[in-house]
C-alpha positions as CSV (number, residue, x, y, z in Angstrom):
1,X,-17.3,77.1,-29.7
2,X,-19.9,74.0,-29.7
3,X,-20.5,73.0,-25.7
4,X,-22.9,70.1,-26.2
5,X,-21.2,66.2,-26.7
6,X,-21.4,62.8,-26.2
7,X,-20.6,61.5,-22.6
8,X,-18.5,58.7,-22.4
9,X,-19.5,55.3,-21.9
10,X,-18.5,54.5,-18.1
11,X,-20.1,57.9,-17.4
12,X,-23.1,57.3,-19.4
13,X,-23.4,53.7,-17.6
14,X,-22.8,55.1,-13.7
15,X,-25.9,58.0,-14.4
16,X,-27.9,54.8,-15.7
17,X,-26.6,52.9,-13.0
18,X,-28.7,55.6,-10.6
19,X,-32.0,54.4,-11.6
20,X,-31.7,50.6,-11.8
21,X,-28.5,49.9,-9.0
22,X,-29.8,51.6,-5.8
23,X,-28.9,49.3,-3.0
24,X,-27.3,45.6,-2.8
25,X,-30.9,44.5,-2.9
26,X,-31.0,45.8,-6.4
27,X,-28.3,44.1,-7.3
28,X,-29.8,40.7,-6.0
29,X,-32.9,41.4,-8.0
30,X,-31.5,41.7,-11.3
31,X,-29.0,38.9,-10.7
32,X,-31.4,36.3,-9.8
33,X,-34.2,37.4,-11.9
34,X,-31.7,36.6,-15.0
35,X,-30.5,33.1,-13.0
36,X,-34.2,32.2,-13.7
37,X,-34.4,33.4,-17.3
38,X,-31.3,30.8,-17.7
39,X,-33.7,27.9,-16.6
40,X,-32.0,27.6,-13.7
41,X,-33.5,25.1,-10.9
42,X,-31.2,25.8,-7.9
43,X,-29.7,29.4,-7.2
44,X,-27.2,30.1,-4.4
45,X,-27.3,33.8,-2.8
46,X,-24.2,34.5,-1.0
47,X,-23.9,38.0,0.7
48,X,-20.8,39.5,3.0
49,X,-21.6,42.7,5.1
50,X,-25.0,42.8,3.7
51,X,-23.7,43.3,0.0
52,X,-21.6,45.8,0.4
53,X,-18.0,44.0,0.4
54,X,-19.7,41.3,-1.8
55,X,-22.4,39.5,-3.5
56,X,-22.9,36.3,-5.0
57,X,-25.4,34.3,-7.1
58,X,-24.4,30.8,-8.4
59,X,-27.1,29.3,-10.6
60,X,-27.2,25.8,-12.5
61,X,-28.8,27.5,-15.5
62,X,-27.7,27.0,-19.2
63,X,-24.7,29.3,-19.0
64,X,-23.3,31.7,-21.7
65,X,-20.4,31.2,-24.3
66,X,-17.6,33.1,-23.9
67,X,-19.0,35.9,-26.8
68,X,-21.9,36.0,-24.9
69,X,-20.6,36.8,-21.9
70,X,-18.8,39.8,-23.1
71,X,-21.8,41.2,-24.7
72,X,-23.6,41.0,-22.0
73,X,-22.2,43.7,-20.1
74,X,-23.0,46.3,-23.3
75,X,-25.6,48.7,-22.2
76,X,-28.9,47.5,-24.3
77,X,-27.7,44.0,-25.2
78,X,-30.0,41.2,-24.4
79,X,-31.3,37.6,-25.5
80,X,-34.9,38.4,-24.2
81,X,-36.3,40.6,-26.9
82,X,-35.3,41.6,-30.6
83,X,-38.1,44.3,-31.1
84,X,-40.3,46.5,-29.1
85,X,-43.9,44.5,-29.7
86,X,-41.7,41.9,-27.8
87,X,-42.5,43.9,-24.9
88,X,-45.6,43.4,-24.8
89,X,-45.5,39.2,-25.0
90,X,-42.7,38.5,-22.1
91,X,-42.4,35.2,-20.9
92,X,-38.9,36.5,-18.8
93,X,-38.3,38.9,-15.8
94,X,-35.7,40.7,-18.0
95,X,-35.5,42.2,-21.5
96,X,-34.1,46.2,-21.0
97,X,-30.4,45.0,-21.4
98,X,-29.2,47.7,-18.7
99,X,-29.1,45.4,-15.5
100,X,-25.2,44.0,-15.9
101,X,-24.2,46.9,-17.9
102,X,-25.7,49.4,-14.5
103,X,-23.8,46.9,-12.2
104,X,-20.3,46.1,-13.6
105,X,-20.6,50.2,-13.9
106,X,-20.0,50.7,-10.4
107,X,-19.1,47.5,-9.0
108,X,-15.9,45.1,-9.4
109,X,-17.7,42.1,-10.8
110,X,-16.5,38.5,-11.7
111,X,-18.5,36.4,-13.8
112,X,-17.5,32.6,-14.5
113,X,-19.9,30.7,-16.8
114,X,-20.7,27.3,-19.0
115,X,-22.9,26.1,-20.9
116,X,-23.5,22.0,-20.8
117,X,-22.1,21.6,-24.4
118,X,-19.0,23.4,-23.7
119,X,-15.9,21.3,-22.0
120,X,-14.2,24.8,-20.6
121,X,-16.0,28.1,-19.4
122,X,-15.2,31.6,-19.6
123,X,-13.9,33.8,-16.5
124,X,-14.2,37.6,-17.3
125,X,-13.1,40.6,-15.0
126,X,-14.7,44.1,-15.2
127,X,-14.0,46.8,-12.9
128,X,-16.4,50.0,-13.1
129,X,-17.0,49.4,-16.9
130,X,-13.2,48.7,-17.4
131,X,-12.1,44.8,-18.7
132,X,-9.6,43.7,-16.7
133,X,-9.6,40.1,-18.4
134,X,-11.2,37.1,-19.9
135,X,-10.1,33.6,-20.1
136,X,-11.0,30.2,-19.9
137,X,-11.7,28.5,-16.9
138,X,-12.6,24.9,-15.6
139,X,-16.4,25.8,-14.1
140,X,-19.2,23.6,-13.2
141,X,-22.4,24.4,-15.6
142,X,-24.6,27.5,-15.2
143,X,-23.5,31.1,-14.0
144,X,-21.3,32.2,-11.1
145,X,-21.5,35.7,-11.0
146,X,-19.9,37.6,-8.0
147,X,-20.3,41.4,-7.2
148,X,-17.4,43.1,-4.9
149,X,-17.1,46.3,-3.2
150,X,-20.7,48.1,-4.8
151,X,-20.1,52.1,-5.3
152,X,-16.5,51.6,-4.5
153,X,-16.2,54.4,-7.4
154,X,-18.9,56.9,-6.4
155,X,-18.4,57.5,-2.4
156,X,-21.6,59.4,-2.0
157,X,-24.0,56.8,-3.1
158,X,-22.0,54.3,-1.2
159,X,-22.0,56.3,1.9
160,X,-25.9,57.0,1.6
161,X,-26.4,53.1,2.2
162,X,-28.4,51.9,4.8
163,X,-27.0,49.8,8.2
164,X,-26.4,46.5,7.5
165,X,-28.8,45.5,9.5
166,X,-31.6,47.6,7.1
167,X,-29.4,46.7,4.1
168,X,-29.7,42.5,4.7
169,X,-33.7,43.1,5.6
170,X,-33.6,44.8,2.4
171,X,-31.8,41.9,0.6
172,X,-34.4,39.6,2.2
173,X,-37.3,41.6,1.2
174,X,-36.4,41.3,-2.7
175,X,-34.9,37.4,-2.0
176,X,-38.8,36.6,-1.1
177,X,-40.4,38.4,-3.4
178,X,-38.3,36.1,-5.6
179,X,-39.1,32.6,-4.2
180,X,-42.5,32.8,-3.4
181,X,-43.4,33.0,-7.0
182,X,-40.7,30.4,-8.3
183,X,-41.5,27.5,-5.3
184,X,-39.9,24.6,-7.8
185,X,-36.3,26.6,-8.2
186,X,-34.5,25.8,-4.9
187,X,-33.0,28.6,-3.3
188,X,-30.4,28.8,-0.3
189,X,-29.0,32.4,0.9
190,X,-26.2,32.5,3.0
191,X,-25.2,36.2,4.7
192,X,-21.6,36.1,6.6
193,X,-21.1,32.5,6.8
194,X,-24.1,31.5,7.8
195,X,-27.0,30.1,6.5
196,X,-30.5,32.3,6.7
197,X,-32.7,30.4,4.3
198,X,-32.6,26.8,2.9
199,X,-35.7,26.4,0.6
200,X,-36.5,23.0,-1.0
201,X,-37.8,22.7,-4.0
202,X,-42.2,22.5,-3.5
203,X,-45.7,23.7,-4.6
204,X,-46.8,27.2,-3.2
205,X,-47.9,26.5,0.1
206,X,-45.2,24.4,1.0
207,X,-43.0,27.6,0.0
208,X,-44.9,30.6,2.1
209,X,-44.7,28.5,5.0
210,X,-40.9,28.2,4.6
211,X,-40.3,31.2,4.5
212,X,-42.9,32.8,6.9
213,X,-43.6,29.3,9.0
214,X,-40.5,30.0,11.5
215,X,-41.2,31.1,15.0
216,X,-44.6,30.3,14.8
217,X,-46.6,27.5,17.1
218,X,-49.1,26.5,14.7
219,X,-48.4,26.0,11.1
220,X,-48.0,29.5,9.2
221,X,-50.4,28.2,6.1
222,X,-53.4,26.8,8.6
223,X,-54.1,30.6,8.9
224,X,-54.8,31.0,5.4
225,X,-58.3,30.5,3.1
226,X,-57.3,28.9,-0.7
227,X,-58.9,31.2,-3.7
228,X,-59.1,29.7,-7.0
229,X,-61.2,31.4,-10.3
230,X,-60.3,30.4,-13.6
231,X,-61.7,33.1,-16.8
232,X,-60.6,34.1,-19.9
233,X,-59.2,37.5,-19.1
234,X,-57.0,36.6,-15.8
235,X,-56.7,33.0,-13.7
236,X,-56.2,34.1,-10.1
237,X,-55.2,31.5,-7.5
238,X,-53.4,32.0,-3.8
239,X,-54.1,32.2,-0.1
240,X,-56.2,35.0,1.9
241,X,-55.6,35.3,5.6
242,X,-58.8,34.5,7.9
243,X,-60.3,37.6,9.7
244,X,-59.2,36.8,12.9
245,X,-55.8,36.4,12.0
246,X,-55.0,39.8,10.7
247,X,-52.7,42.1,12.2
248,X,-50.6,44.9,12.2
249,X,-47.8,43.7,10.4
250,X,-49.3,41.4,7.2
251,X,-47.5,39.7,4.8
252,X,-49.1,41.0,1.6
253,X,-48.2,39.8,-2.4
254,X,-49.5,40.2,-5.2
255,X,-47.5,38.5,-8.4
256,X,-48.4,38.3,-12.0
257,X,-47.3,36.1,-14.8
258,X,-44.4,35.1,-12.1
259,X,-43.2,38.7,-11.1
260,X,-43.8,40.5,-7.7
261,X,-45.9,43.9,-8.2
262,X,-47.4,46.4,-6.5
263,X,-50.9,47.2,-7.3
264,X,-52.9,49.1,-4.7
265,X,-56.1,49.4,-7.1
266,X,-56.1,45.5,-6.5
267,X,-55.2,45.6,-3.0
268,X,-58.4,47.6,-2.8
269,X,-60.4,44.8,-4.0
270,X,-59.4,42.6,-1.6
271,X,-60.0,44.8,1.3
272,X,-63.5,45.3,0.3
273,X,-63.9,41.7,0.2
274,X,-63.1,41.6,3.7
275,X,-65.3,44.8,4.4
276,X,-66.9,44.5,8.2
277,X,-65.1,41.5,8.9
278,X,-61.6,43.4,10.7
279,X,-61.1,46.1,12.9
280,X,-59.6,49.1,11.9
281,X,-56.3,48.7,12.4
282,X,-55.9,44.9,11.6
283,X,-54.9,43.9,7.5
284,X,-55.1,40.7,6.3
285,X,-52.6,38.5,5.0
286,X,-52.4,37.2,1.5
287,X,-50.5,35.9,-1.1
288,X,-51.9,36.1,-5.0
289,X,-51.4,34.8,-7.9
290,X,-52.4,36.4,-10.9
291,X,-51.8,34.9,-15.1
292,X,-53.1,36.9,-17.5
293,X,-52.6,37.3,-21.7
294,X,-48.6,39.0,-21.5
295,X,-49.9,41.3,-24.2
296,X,-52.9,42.6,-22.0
297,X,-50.2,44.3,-19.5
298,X,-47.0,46.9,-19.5
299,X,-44.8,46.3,-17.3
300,X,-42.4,48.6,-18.4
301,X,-43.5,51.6,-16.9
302,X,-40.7,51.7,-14.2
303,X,-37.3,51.0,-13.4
304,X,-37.7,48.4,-10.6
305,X,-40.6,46.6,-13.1
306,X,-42.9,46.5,-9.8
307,X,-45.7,48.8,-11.2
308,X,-47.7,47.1,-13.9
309,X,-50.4,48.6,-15.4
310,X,-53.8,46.5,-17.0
311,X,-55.6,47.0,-19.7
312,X,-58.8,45.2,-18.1
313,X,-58.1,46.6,-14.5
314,X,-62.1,47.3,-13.2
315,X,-63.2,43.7,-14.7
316,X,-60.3,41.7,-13.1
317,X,-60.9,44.2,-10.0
318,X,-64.7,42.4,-9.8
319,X,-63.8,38.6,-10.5
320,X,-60.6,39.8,-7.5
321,X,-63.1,40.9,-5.2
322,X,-66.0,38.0,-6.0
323,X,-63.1,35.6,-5.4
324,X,-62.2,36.2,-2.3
325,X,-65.3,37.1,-1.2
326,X,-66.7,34.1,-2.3
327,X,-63.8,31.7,-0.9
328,X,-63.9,33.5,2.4
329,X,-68.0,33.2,2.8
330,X,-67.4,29.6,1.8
331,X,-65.0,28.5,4.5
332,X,-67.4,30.1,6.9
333,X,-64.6,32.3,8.2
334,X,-66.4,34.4,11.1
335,X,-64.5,38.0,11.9
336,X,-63.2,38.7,15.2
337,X,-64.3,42.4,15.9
338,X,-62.5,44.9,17.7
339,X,-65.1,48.0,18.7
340,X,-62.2,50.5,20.3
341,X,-63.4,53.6,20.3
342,X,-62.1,56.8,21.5
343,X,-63.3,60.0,22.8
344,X,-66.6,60.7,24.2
345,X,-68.8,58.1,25.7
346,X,-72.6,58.2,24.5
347,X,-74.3,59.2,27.7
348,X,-77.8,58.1,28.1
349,X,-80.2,61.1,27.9
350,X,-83.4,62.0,30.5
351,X,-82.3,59.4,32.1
352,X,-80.3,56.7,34.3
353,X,-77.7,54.0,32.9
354,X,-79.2,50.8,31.2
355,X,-79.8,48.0,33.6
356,X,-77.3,45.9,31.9
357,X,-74.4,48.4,32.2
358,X,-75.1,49.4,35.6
359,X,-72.8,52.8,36.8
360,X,-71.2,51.2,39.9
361,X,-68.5,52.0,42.3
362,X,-68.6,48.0,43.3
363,X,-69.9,49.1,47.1
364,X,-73.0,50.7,46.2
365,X,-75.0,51.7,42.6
366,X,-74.3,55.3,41.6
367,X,-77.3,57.7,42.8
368,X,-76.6,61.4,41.3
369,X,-78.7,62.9,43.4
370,X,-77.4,61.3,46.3
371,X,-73.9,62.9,46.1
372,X,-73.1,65.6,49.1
373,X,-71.7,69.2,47.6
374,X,-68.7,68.6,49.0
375,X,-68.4,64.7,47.3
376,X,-69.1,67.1,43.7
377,X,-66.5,69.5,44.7
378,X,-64.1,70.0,41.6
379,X,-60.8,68.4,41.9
380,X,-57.7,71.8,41.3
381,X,-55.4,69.8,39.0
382,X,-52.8,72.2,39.4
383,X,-52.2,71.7,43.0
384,X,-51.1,68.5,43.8
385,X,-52.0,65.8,47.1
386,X,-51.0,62.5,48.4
387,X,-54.0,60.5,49.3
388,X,-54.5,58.8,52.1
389,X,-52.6,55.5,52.2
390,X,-55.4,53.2,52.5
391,X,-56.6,54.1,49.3
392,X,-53.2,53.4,47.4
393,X,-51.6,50.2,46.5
394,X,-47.6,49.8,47.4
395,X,-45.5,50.6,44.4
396,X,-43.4,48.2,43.1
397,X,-39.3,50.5,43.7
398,X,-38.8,50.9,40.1
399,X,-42.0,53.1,39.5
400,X,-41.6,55.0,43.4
401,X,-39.3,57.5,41.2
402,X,-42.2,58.4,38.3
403,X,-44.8,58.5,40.8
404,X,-43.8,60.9,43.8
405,X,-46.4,63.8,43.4
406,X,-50.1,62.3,43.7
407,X,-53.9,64.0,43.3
408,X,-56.2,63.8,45.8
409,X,-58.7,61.5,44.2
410,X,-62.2,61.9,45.7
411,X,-64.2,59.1,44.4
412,X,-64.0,57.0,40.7
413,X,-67.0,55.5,39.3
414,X,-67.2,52.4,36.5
415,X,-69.2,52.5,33.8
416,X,-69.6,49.6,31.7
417,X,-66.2,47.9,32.7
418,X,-64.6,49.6,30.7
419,X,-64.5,53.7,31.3
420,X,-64.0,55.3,34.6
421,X,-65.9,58.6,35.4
422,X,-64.9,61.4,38.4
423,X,-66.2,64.8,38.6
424,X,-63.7,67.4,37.8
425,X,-63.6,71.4,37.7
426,X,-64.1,71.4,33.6
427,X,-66.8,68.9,34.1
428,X,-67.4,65.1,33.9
429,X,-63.6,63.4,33.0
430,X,-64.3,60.3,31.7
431,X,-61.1,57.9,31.4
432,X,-60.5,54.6,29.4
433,X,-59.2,52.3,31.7
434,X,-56.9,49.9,29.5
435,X,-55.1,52.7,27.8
436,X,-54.8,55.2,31.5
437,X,-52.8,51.8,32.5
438,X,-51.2,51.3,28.6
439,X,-49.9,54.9,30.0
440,X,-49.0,54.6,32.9
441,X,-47.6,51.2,32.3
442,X,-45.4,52.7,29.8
443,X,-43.6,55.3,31.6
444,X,-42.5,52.7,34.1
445,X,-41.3,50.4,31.6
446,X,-39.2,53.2,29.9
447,X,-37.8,53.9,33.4
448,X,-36.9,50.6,33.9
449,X,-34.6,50.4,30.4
450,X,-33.4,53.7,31.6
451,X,-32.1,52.9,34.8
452,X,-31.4,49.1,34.0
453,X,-34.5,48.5,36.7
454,X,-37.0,45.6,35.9
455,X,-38.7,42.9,37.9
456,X,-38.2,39.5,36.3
457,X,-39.4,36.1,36.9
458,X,-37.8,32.6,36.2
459,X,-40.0,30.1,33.6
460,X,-40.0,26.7,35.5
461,X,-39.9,25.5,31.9
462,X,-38.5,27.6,29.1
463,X,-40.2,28.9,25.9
464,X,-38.5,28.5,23.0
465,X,-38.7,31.8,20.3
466,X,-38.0,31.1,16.5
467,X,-37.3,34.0,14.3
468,X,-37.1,34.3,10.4
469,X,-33.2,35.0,9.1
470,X,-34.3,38.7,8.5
471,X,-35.5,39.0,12.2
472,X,-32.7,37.9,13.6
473,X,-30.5,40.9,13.3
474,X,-33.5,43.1,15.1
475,X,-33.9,40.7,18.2
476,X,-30.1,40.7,18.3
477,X,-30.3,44.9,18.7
478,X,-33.7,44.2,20.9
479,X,-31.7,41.7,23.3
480,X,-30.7,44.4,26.1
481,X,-33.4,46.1,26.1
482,X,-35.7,43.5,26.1
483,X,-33.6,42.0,29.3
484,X,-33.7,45.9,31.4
485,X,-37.7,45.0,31.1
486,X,-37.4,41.7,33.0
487,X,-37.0,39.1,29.5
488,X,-34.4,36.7,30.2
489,X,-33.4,35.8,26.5
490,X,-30.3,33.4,25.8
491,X,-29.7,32.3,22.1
492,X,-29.8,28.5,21.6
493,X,-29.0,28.5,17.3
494,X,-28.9,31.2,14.6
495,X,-32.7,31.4,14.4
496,X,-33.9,30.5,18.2
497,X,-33.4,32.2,21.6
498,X,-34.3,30.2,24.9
499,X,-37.2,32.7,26.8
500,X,-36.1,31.7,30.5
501,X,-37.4,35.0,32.3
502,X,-40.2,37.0,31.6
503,X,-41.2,40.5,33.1
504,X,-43.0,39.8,36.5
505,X,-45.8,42.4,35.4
506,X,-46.1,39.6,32.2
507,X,-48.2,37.0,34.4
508,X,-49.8,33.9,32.3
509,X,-49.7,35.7,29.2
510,X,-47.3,34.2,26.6
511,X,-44.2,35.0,26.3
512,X,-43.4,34.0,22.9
513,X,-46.1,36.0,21.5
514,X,-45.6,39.0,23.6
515,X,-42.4,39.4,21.8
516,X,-43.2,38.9,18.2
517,X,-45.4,41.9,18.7
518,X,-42.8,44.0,20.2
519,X,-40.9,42.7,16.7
520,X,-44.0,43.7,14.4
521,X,-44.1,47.1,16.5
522,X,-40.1,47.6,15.4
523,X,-40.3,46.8,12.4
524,X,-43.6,48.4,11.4
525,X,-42.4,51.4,12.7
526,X,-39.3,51.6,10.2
527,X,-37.3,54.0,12.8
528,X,-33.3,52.5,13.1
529,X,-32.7,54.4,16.2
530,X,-32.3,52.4,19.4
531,X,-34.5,54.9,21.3
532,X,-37.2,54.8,19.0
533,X,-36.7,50.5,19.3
534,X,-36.8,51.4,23.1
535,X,-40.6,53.0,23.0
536,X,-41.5,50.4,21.2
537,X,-40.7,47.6,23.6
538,X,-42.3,49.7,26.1
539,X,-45.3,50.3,24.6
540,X,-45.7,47.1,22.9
541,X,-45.3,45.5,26.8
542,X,-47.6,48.0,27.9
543,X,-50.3,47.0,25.9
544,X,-49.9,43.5,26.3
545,X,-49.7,44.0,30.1
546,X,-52.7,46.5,30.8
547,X,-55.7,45.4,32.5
548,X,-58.3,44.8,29.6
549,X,-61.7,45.9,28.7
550,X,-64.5,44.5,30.5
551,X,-62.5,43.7,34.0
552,X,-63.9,45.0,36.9
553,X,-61.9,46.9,39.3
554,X,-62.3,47.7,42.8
555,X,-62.3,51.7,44.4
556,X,-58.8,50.8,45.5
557,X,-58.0,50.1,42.0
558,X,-59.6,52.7,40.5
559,X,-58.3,55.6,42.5
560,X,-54.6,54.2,42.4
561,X,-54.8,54.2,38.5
562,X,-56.1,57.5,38.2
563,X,-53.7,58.7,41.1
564,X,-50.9,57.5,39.1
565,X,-52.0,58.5,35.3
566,X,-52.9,61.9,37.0
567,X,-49.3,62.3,37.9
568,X,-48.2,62.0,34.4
569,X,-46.9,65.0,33.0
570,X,-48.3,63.6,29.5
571,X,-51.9,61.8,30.6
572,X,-53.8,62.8,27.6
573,X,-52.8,60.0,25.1
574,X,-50.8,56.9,24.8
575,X,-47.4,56.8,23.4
576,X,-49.5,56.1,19.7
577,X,-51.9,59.0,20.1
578,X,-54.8,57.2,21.6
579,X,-57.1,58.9,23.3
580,X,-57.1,58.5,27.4
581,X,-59.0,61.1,28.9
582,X,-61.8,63.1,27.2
583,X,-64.3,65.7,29.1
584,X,-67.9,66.1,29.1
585,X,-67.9,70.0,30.1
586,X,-70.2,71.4,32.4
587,X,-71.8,73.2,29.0
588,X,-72.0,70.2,27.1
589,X,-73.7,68.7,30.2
590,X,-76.3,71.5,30.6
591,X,-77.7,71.8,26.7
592,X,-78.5,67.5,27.7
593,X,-81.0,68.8,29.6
C-alpha cells in the first residue's frame, strides 16, 4: 500500500503559516509592507487586544480588482515578480506570494478593496483558507484589510502568545521599523480605542523624533551627529548618537534600499568608529540609511526578510566606518568616559600613597606604622556586634528591620574618594563605596515594596513624565511599585503622568530621568514578571541614589556604611553582579614586599 501523498491545501498553508505568521506583529508586517507596495501615502493600523481579537490596516493605495483580490490569497501568487532573477532587482518589500495566503490560513480575514477607476469595490470573506463570500461593495479607494481572531484554529500557537502588554510592544517594534524608513507615508496606529501614534507626513529627522522625541526635555534629534557619503557601491546617509549620549538601552537601525535589517558585521563598523570614545557598558544610538545596486544584495535568505546578505560587505564595512568616523571627528564630539572598574585596587609598591590621593580617615593622614596591635586586630565576621552608638547614624524605620545584627567596625580608611579600606582576618578588605551603598540601598528599597513602606516627599511644583505609546503599558504595571518606593505618580493623558512625590532618599536629583532609567532597566531586562520589574526599580533607584565616586565621607559615614553592608547576608556583589568587596590577602600582601 503507497503511504506518501499530497497534503491538502489548508494544511499545507497552516505548516507554511508557522514560518511567516508568528505573532500579530507578523501580521502587521506583511500587511503594511504590501500597503506600501500599493503606493499608498497614508496607512491606518488599528489593533484590539494587541492583535489577537483583531487587526486592521486601511491604506489609500491603488487597490485590487475583484480577480485580483481572489488570487491574492493563492499560496505563491504575486504582482511583484514574474521570474527568479527578479529577485535579485526588487524595488518592493514583498515578492514570495506566501504572506496573505499564511494569514487567511489561520486567521478569519476580511478584505474590502478599489481601485480609483472602479465605481464599486470587492468585499471578500475567508475563514482559515475557506471562502465564505465575495461581493461588491461601496468602499472608498485603496485596501481595507482586517484580521479577526489569529490562531482561532490552531489553540497551541494561539495559547503560546505573549501578554498583551509584550504582544502590543511587539506590534510597536515592527510598526517603527516600518515608518522610520517611509517618513513621507503618514501613519496613525490606534490600539483599543485609543490613539498611540499620529505620524505626519516629513523628511527623516522630523520622523525619528516623532517617534522617539516623547518624554524627552530636549529635542530627541539634538542628540544625534548627520553622516552623509555618497560612492558608487553604496550611498549611506542617517544620524549617529554623540558619545556622551549613549546608554544602556539605544535605539539602533540599520535599513537598506527602504527595509529594516539586521546586520551585526555593520554594526561592528560603527562601534569601531566610536572605539575609546564610550564606556563599556554605554551603545550609541543610530539610525542608517543604506541604498545600494538591488542586484548586489539577497534578501531572501530568511523568512522575516531581516537578514540580508552583500556581495561587497568588507568595502562598504570601510566607507561605514570612515563615515562615521569622519562625521563624528568633524562635529568635534568629545566622549564622556566612565573608568568603573572592579576588583582589586593597584596598591602603590615600597611605598606610601601618592600625594594627590592621600589615604585619610578625614581626622588625621593614615600612618601604617603608627597603628597599635590591638587597632590591626582582625575583625571575626562570623560573630556579630553592635557598635557603639555614637558611631552610627539613626535609621530611617523602614530599614531598622534589614539592619538588626551589626559588626563591630574598628576603624575605615579612604582612599582616593572612592574605595574604603579596613583590616580584616583574610587580610586588607577593600570596599567600593558607591556600589556597598548601591547594595545596601537596594535591600531597603525592596523592603519597602515588600511591606508597602517608603518615605516620600511632595514636589512644590510637579514634573511632568512623557512616555512613547509602547511605554505606556509598562509604567501602567510600574505604577504601584514605583508609588511603595516613595513616587507619587498620577496620570494626566494617555502618554503623561503628573510626578508629584518623589522618594525622600531622591534629593535634587531629577525625577523625570530617574524614572526613564528604571524604564530602560525593565525593558532591557526582557523579564515579564512583576518581581523581576520589582528588582529593577530597586536597583535602578539604588544606583541613582548612592553616594557617588569621588565624595568624601566622614568616620561616621564610613563605619555606618560598612556596618550596614556588613550585615547583608549577600555583601559581595550588587544585584547586577558588580563587584563590592574584594581582599588583598595577607599572602598577596607579603610577596609585595
Amino acid at each position: 500500500m503507497d503511504i506518501i501523498h499530497l497534503l491538502p491545501d489548508s494544511v499545507a498553508n497552516q505548516i507554511a503559516a508557522g514560518e511567516v505568521i508568528q505573532r500579530p506583529a507578523s501580521c502587521l508586517k506583511e500587511l503594511v509592507e504590501n500597503s506600501l507596495d500599493a503606493g499608498a501615502t497614508k496607512i491606518d493600523v488599528i489593533v484590539r487586544d494587541a492583535g489577537r481579537t483583531m487587526l486592521q490596516v486601511i491604506d489609500n493605495g491603488k487597490g485590487m480588482s475583484d480577480t485580483d483580490l481572489r488570487m491574492a490569497f493563492e499560496r505563491h501568487a504575486t504582482s511583484k515578480i514574474r521570474e527568479a532573477a527578479d529577485i535579485f532587482q526588487l524595488t518592493t518589500m514583498g515578492f514570495r506570494g506566501e504572506a496573505l495566503a499564511s494569514i487567511c490560513a489561520v486567521a478569519q480575514v476580511e478584505v474590502q478593496s478599489r481601485r480609483p477607476e472602479d465605481e464599486t469595490g470587492s468585499r471578500l470573506v475567508i475563514h482559515g483558507s475557506q471562502v465564505i463570500e465575495q461581493e461588491p461593495c461601496a468602499c472608498p479607494v485603496g485596501t481595507n484589510f482586517k484580521v479577526k481572531n489569529l490562531f482561532f484554529n490552531i489553540p497551541v500557537r494561539r495559547k503560546f502568545l505573549k501578554t498583551d502588554q509584550t504582544e502590543l510592544r511587539n506590534l510597536l517594534i515592527d510598526f517603527y521599523r516600518i515608518v522610520l524608513v517611509y517618513p513621507k507615508v503618514q501613519f496613525t496606529f490606534i490600539s483599543n480605542d485609543e490613539i498611540l501614534m499620529d505620524l505626519p507626513a516629513g523628511n527623516e529627522k522630523q520622523r525619528i523624533e516623532d517617534v522617539f522625541g516623547k518624554g524627552q526635555k530636549k529635542s530627541f534629534t539634538s542628540h544625534f551627529v548627520e553622516i552623509h557619503s555618497d560612492t558608487e557601491l553604496v550611498c549611506i546617509r542617517g544620524f549617529v548618537g554623540k558619545p556622551e549620549t549613549s546608554g544602556k538601552n539605544a535605539q539602533q537601525y540599520f535599513f537598506v534600499n527602504g527595509r529594516y535589517m539586521r546586520h551585526p558585521y555593520f554594526h561592528k563598523a560603527v562601534m569601531t568608529a566610536y572605539q575609546g570614545t564610550l564606556s563599556q557598558e554605554a551603545n550609541p544610538s543610530y539610525f542608517i540609511y543604506l541604498e545600494v545596486n538591488p542586484e548586489t544584495i539577497d534578501v531572501n535568505i530568511h523568512p522575516t526578510k531581516t537578514e540580508i546578505k552583500f556581495q561587497d560587505e568588507q568595502p562598504i564595512f570601510q566607507i561605514l566606518l570612515a563615515t562615521v568616523r569622519e562625521a563624528l571627528g568633524k562635529f568635534n564630539v568629545s566622549p564622556s568616559l566612565d573608568f568603573n572598574r572592579s576588583g582589586y585596587i593597584e596598591m602603590p609598591v615600597g611605598g606610601t600613597a601618592p600625594k594627590s590621593a592621600p589615604l585619610t580617615t578625614h581626622s588625621q593622614p593614615y600612618n601604617p606604622f603608627a597603628q597599635s596591635s590591638e587597632r590591626m586586630r582582625t575583625l571575626d565576621w562570623q560573630t556579630l556586634y553592635t557598635p557603639p552608638v555614637a558611631e552610627r547614624t539613626p535609621l530611617q524605620p523602614a530599614q531598622q528591620e534589614l539592619f538588626e545584627q551589626t559588626v563591630a567596625i574598628d576603624k575605615v580608611y579612604q582612599y582616593n574618594s572612592r574605595y574604603l579600606l579596613m583590616p580584616s582576618e583574610q587580610g586588607l578588605m577593600m570596599v567600593d563605596q558607591h556600589r556597598a551603598h548601591i547594595c545596601v540601598l537596594y535591600h531597603t528599597y525592596m523592603h519597602q515594596i515588600a511591606e508597602n513602606q517608603s518615605a516620600s516627599q511632595q514636589l512644590l511644583f510637579p514634573e511632568v513624565l512623557s512616555v512613547t505609546p509602547d511605554e505606556v503599558p509598562i509604567v501602567d504595571n510600574l505604577l504601584d511599585d514605583l508609588r511603595k518606593v516613595g513616587f507619587d505618580l498620577h496620570q494626566l493623558s494617555p502618554n503623561s503622568y503628573s510626578i508629584q512625590g518623589v522618594p525622600a532618599s531622591l534629593d535634587s536629583k531629577d525625577p523625570v530621568a530617574t524614572i526613564r532609567k528604571i524604564l530602560s532597566a525593565v525593558v532591557e531586562s526582557g523579564q515579564s514578571v512583576q518581581e523581576q520589574w520589582q528588582k529593577q526599580v530597586a536597583l535602578t533607584l539604588a544606583k541613582d541614589t548612592a553616594i557617588p565616586y569621588g565624595k568624601q565621607l566622614s568616620q561616621a559615614e564610613m563605619t555606618d556604611l560598612m556596618t550596614r553592608l556588613l550585615a547583608l547576608k549577600q555583601y559581595r556583589y550588587t544585584e547586577d553582579g558588580k563587584t563590592v568587596v574584594s581582599v588583598l590577602t595577607n599572602d598577596e600582601l607579603e610577596k609585595k614586599f
